[in-house]
ZADO-1210 file (C-alpha; in nm, 4 decimals, padded with zeros to 6 digits):
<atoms>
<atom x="-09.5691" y="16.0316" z="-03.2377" code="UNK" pos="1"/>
<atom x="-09.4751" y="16.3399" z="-03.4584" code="UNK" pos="2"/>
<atom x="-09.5831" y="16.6826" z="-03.3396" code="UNK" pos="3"/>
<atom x="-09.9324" y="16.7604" z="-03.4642" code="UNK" pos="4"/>
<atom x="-09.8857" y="17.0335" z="-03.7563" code="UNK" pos="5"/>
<atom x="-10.2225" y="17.2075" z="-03.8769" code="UNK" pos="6"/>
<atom x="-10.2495" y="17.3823" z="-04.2489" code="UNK" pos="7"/>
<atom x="-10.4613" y="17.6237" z="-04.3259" code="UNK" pos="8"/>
<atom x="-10.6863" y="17.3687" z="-04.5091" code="UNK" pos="9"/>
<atom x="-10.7938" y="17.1355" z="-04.2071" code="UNK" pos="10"/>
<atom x="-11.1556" y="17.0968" z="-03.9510" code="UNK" pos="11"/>
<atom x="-11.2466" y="16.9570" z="-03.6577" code="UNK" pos="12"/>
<atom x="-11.5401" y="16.8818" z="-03.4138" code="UNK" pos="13"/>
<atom x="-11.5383" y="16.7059" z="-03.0749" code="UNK" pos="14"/>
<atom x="-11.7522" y="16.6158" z="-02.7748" code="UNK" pos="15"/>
<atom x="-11.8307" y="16.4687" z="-02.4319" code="UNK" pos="16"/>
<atom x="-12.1260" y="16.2716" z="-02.3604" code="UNK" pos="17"/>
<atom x="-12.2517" y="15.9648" z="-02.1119" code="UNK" pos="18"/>
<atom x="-12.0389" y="15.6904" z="-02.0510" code="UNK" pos="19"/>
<atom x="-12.3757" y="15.4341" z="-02.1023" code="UNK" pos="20"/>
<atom x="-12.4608" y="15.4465" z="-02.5004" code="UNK" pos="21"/>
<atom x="-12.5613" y="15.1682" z="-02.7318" code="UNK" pos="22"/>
<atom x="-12.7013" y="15.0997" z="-03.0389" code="UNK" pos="23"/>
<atom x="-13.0591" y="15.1494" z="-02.9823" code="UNK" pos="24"/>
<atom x="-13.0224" y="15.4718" z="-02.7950" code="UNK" pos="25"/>
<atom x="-13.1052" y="15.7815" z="-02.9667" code="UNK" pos="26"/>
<atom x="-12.8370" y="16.0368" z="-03.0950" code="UNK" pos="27"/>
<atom x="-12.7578" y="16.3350" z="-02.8682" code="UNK" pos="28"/>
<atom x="-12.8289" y="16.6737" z="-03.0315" code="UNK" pos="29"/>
<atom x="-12.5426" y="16.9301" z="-03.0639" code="UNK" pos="30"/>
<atom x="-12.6423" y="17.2154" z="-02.7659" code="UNK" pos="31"/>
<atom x="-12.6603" y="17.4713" z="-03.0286" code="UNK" pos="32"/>
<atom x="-12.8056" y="17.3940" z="-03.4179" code="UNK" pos="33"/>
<atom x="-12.9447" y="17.6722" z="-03.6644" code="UNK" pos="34"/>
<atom x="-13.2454" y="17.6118" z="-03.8181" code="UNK" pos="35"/>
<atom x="-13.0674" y="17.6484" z="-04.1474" code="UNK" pos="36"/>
<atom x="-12.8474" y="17.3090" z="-04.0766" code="UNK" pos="37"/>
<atom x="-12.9793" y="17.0406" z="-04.2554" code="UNK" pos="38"/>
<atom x="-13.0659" y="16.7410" z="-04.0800" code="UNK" pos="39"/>
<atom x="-12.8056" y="16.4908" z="-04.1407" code="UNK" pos="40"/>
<atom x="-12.5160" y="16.7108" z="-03.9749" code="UNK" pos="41"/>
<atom x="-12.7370" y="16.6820" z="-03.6580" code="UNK" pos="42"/>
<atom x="-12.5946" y="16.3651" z="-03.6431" code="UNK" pos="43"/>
<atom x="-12.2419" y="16.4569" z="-03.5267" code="UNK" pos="44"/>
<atom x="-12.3913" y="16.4886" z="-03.1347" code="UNK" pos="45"/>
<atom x="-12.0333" y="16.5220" z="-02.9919" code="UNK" pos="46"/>
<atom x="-12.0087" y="16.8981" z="-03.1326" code="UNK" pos="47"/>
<atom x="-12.1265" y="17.1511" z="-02.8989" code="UNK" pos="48"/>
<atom x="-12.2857" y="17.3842" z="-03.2085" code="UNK" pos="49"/>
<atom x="-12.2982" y="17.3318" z="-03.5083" code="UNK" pos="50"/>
<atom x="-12.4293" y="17.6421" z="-03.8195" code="UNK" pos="51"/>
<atom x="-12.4661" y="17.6999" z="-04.1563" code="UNK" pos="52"/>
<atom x="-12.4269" y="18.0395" z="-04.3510" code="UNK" pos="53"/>
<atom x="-12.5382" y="17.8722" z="-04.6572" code="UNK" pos="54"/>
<atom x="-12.2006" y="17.7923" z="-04.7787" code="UNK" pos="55"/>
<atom x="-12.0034" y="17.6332" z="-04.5147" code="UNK" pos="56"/>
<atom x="-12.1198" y="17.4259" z="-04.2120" code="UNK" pos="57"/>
<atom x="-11.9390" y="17.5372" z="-03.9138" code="UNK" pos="58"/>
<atom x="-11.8838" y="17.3181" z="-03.6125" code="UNK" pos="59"/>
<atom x="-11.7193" y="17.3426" z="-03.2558" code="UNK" pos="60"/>
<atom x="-11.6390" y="17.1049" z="-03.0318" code="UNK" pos="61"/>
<atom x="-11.4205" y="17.0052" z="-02.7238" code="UNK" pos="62"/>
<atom x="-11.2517" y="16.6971" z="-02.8456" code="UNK" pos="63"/>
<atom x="-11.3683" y="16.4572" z="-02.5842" code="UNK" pos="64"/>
<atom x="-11.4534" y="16.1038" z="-02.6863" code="UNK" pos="65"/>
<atom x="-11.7772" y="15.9641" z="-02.5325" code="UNK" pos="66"/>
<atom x="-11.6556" y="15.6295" z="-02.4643" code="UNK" pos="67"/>
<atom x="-11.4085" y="15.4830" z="-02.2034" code="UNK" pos="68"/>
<atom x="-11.0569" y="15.4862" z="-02.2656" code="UNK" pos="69"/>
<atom x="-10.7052" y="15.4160" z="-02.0643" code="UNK" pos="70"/>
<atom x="-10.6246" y="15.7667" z="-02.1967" code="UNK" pos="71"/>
<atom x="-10.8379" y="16.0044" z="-01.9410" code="UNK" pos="72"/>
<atom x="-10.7383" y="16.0618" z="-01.5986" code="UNK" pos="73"/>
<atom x="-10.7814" y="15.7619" z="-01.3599" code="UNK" pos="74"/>
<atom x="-11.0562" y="16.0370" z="-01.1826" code="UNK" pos="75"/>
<atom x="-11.2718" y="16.0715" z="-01.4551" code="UNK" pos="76"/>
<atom x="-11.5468" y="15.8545" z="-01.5050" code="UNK" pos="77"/>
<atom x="-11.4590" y="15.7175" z="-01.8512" code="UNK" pos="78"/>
<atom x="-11.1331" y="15.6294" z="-01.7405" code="UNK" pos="79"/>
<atom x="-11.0915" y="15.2438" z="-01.8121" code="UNK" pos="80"/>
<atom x="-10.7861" y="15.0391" z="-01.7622" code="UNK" pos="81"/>
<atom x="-10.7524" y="14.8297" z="-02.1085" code="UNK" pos="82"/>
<atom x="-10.5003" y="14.5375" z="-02.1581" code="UNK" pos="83"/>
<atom x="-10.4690" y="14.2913" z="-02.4258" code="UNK" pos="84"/>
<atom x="-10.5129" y="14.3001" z="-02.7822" code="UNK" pos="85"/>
<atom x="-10.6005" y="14.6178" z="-02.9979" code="UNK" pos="86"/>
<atom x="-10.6185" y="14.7258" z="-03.3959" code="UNK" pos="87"/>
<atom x="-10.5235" y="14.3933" z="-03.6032" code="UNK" pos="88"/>
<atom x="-10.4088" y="14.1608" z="-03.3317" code="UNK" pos="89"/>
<atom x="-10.1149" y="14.4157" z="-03.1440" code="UNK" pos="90"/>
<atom x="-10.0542" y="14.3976" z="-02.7794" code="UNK" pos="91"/>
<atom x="-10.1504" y="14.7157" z="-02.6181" code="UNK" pos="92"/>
<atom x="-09.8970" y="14.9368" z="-02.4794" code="UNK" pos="93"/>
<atom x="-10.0217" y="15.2550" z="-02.3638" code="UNK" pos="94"/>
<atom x="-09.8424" y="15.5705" z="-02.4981" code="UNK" pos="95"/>
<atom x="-09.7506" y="15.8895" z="-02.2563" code="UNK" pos="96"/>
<atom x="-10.0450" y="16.1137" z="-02.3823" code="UNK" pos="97"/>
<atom x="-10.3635" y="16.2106" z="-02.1993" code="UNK" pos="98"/>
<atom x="-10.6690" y="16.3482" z="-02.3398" code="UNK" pos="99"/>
<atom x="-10.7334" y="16.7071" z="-02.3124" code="UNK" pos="100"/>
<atom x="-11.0433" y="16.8986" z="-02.3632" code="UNK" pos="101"/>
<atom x="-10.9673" y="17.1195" z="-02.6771" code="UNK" pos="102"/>
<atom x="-11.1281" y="17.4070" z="-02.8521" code="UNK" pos="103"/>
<atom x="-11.2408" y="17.3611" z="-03.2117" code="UNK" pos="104"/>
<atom x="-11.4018" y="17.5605" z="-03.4929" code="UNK" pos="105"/>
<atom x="-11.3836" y="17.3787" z="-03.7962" code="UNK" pos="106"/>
<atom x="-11.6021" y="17.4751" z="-04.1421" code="UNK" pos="107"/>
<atom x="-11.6477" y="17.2043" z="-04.4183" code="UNK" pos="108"/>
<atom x="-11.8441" y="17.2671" z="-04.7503" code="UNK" pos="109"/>
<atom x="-12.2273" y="17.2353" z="-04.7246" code="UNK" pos="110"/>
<atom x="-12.2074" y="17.1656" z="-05.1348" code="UNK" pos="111"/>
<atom x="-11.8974" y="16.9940" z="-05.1762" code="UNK" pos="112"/>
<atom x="-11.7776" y="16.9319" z="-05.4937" code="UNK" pos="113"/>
<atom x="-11.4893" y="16.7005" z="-05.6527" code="UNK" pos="114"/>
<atom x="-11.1455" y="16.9474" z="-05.6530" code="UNK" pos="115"/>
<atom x="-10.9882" y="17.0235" z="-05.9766" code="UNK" pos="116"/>
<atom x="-10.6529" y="16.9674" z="-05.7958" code="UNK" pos="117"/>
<atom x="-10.6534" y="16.7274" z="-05.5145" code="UNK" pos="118"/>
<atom x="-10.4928" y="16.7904" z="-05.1869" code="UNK" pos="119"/>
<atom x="-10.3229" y="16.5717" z="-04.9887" code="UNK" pos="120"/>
<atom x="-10.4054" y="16.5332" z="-04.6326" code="UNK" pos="121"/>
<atom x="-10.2275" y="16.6586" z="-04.3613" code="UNK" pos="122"/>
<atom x="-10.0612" y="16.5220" z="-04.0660" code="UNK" pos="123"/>
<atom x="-10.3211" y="16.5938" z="-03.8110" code="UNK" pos="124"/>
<atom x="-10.7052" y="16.6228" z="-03.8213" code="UNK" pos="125"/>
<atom x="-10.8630" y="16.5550" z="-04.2039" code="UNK" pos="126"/>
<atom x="-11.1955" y="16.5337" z="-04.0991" code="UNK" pos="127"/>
<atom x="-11.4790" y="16.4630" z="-03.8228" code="UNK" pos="128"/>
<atom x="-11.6578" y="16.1561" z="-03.6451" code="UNK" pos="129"/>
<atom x="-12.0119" y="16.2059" z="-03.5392" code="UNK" pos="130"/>
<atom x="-11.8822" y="16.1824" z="-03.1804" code="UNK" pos="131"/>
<atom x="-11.6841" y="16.5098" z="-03.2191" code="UNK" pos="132"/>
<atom x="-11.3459" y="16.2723" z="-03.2266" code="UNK" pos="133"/>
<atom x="-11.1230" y="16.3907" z="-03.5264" code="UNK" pos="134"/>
<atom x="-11.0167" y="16.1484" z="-03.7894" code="UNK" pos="135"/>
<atom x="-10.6237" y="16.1540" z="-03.9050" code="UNK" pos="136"/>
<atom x="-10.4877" y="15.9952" z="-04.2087" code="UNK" pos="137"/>
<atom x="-10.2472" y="15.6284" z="-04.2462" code="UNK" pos="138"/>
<atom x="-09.9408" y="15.8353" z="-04.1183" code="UNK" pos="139"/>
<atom x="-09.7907" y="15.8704" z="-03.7775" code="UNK" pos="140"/>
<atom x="-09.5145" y="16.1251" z="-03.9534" code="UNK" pos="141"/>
<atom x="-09.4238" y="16.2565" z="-04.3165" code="UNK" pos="142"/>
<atom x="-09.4662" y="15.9095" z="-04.4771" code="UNK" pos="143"/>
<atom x="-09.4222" y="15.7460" z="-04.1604" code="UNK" pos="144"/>
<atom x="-09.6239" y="15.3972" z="-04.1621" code="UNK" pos="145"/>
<atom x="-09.8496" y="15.3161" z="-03.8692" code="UNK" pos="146"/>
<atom x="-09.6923" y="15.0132" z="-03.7761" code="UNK" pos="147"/>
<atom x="-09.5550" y="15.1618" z="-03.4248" code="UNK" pos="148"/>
<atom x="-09.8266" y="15.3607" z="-03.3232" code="UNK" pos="149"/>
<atom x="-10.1078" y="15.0522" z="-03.3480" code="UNK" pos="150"/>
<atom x="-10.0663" y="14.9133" z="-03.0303" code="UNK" pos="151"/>
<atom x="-10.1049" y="15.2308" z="-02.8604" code="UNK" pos="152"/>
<atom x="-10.4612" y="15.2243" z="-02.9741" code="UNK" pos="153"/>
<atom x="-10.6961" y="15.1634" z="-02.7088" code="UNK" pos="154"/>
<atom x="-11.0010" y="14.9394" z="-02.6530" code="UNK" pos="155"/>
<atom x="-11.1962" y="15.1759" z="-02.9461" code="UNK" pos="156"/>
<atom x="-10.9352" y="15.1926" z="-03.1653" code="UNK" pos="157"/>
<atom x="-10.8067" y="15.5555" z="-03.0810" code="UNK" pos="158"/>
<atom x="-10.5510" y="15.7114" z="-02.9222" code="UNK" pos="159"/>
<atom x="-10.4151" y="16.1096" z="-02.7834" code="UNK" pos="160"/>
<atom x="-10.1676" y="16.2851" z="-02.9301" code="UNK" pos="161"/>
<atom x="-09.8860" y="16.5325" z="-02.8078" code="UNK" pos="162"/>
<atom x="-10.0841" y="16.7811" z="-02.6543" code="UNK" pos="163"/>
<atom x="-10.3909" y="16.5071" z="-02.5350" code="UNK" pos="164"/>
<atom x="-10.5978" y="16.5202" z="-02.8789" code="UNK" pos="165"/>
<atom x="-10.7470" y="16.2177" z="-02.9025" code="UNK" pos="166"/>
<atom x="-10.8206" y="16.1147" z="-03.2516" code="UNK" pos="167"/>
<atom x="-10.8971" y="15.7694" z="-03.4390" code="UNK" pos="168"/>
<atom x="-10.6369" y="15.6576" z="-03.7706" code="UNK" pos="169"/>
<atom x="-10.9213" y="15.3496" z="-03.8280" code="UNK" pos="170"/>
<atom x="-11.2250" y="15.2491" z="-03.8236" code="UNK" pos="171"/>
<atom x="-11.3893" y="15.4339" z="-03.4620" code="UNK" pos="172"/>
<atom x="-11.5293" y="15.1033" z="-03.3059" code="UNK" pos="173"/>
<atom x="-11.7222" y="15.2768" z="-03.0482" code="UNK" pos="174"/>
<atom x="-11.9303" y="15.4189" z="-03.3579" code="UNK" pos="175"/>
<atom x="-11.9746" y="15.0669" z="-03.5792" code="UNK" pos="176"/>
<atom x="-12.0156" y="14.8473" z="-03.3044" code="UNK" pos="177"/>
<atom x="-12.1883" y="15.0258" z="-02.9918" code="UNK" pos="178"/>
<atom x="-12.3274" y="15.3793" z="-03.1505" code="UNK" pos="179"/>
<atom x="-12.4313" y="15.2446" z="-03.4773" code="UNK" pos="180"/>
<atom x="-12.3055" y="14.9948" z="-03.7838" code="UNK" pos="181"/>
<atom x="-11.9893" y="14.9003" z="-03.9962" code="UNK" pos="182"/>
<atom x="-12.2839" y="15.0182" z="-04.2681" code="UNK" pos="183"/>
<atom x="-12.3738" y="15.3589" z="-04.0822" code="UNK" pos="184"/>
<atom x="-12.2913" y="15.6855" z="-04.1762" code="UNK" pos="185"/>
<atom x="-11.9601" y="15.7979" z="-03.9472" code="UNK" pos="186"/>
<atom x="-11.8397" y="16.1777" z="-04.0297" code="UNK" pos="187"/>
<atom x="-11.6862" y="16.3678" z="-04.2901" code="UNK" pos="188"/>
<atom x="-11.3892" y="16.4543" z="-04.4243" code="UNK" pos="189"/>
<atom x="-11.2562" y="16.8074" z="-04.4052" code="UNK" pos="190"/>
<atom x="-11.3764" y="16.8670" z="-04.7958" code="UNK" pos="191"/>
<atom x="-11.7799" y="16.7995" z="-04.6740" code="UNK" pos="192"/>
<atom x="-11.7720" y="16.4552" z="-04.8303" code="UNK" pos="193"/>
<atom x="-11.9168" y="16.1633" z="-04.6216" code="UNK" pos="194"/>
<atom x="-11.7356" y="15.8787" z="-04.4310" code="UNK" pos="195"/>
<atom x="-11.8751" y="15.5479" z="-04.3928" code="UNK" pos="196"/>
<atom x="-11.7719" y="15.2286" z="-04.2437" code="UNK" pos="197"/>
<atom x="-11.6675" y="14.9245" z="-04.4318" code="UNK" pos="198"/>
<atom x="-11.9818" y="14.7965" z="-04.5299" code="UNK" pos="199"/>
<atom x="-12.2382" y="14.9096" z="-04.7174" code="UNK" pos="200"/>
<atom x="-12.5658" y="14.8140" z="-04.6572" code="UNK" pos="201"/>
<atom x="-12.4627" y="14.5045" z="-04.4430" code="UNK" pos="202"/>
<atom x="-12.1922" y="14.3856" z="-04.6882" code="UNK" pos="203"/>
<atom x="-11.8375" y="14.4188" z="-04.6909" code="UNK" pos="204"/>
<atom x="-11.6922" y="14.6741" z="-04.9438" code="UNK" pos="205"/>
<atom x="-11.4804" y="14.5694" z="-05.2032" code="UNK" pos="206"/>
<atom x="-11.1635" y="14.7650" z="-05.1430" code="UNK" pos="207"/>
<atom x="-11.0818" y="14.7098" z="-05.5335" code="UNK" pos="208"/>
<atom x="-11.3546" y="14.9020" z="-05.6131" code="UNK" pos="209"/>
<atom x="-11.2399" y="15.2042" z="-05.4571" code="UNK" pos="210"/>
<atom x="-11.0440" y="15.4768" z="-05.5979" code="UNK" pos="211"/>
<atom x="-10.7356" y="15.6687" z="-05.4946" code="UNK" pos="212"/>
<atom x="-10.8949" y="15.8763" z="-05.2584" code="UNK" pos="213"/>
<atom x="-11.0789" y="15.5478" z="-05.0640" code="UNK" pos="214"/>
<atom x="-11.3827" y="15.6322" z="-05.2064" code="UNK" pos="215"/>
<atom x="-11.6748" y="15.5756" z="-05.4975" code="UNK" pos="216"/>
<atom x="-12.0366" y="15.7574" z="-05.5723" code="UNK" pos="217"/>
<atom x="-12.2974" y="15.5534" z="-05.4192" code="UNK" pos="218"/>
<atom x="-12.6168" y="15.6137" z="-05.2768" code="UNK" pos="219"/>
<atom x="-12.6432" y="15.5866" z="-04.9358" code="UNK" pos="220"/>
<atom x="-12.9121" y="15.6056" z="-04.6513" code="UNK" pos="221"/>
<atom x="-12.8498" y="15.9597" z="-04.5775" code="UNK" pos="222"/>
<atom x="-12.7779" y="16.0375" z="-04.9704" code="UNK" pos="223"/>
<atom x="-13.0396" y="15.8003" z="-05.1804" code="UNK" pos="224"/>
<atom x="-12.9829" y="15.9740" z="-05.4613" code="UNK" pos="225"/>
<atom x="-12.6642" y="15.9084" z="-05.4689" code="UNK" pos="226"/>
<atom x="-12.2916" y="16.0857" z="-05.3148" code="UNK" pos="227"/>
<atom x="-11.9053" y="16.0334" z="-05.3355" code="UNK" pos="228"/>
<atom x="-11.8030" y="15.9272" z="-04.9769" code="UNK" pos="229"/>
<atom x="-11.5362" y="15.7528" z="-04.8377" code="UNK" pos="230"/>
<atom x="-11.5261" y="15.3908" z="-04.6725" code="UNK" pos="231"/>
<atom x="-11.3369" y="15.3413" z="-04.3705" code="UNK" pos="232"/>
<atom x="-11.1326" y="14.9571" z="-04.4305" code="UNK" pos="233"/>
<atom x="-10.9078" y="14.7735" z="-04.2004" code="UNK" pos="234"/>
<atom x="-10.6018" y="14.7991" z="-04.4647" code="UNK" pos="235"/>
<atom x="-10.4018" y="15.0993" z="-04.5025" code="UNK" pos="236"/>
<atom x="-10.5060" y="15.3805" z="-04.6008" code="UNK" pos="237"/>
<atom x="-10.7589" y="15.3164" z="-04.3516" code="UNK" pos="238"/>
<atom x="-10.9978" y="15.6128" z="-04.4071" code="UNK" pos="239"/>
<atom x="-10.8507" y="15.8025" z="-04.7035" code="UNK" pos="240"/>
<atom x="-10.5676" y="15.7467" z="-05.0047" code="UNK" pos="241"/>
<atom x="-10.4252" y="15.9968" z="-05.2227" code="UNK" pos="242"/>
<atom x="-10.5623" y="16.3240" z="-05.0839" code="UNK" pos="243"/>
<atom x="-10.9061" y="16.4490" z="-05.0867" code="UNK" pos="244"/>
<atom x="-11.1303" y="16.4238" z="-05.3342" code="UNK" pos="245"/>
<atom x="-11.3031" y="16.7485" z="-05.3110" code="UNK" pos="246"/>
<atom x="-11.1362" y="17.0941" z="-05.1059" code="UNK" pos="247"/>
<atom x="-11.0511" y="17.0749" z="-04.7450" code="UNK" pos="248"/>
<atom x="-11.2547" y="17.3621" z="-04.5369" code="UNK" pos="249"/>
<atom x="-11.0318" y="17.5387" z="-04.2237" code="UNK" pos="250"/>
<atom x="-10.9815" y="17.4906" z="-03.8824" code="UNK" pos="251"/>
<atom x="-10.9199" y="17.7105" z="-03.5925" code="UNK" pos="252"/>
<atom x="-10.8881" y="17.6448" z="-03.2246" code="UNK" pos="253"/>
</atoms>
């Protein structure tokens, strides 16, 4: 896999949390949360703070997946040997890279808006899962196709980079199928606008309805009045198309 670059126009959040979750358990709150965060950011539990200053929300995080993987050290707990098959039918074959704890302040709009001029995503992070994990977009390189890099995906569909950050290209199946639903609300892009998995409210999204960007205005369970998100599908782009739809926030770590 290419070496991770990060613009000036990218965010992040991770986390670490108990190896036994399911559906019906109830979210972990972030350590640290302002009373001026609104309450559906409280739902990314894998950052350890998350704030608000009234224009940006501003998360940190350690990068740590809360579910099992063939990816941490054979010592740690969540360590789980995985063979078989992974993301659309490929044969598992572990890459070199081991997850590393990591260091992340990332800020993403609290009121975001559609961009005059759309970016395109970066290689690297272009957004956050509620478990802290980064999202990266349908590349493993500059225009590089994912074919290669599937079957290094492990049992939940993500895998570490150079470096050991751990990050999911697809749909995060620890989050639609043990955390929550394909229907449930499952991050946010770096530009503050939702992601959701690939059905909405129980049925499969039309992918023909979408636009460039992987995404349509809705209303949702967290936004019933109504919000442009983005739908995570099992086809490439995966999570996002033609650049963001509104403007990326920063990063730091």
């Amino acid at each position: 896999m290419k070496h991770i670059i990060f613009p000036a126009f990218i965010t992040i959040a991770l986390f670490a949390c108990s190896k036994k979750n399911n559906k019906t358990s109830t979210p972990e709150i972030p350590s640290t949360v302002t009373a001026t965060v609104p309450e559906v950011y409280k739902k990314i539990y894998g950052a350890t703070s998350i704030t608000s200053d009234g224009t940006y929300i501003t998360i940190k995080s350690k990068g740590l997946p809360d579910h099992t993987s063939p990816y941490y050290a054979t010592t740690n707990s969540l360590y789980e040997n995985f063979s078989g098959t992974t993301f659309a039918g490929a044969t598992f074959s572990k890459n070199p890279n081991s997850i590393s704890e990591k260091t992340y302040t990332f800020k993403i709009p609290l009121d975001p808006k559609v961009a005059v001029s759309h970016q395109a995503t970066p290689l690297g992070p272009i957004g956050v899962s509620l478990n802290g994990v980064p999202f990266f977009n349908q590349y493993a390189g500059p225009n590089q196709p994912l074919t290669n890099e599937i079957v290094s995906f492990d049992k939940y569909w993500g895998h570490p980079a150079p470096g050991g950050m751990y990050h999911y290209h697809v749909e995060p199946l620890f989050l639609t199928t043990v955390k929550a639903s394909k229907s449930a609300l499952l991050g946010y892009l770096l530009d503050g606008f939702p992601v959701y998995g690939p059905e909405e409210f129980g049925v499969a999204v039309d992918e023909s309805k979408l636009d460039i960007y992987h995404g349509h205005t809705n209303p949702t369970t967290e936004y019933p009045n109504g919000i442009y998100h983005y739908h995570i599908t099992n086809k490439d782009p995966y999570i996002n198309g033609n650049g963001y739809y509104g403007t990326p926030g920063t990063i730091s770590q």
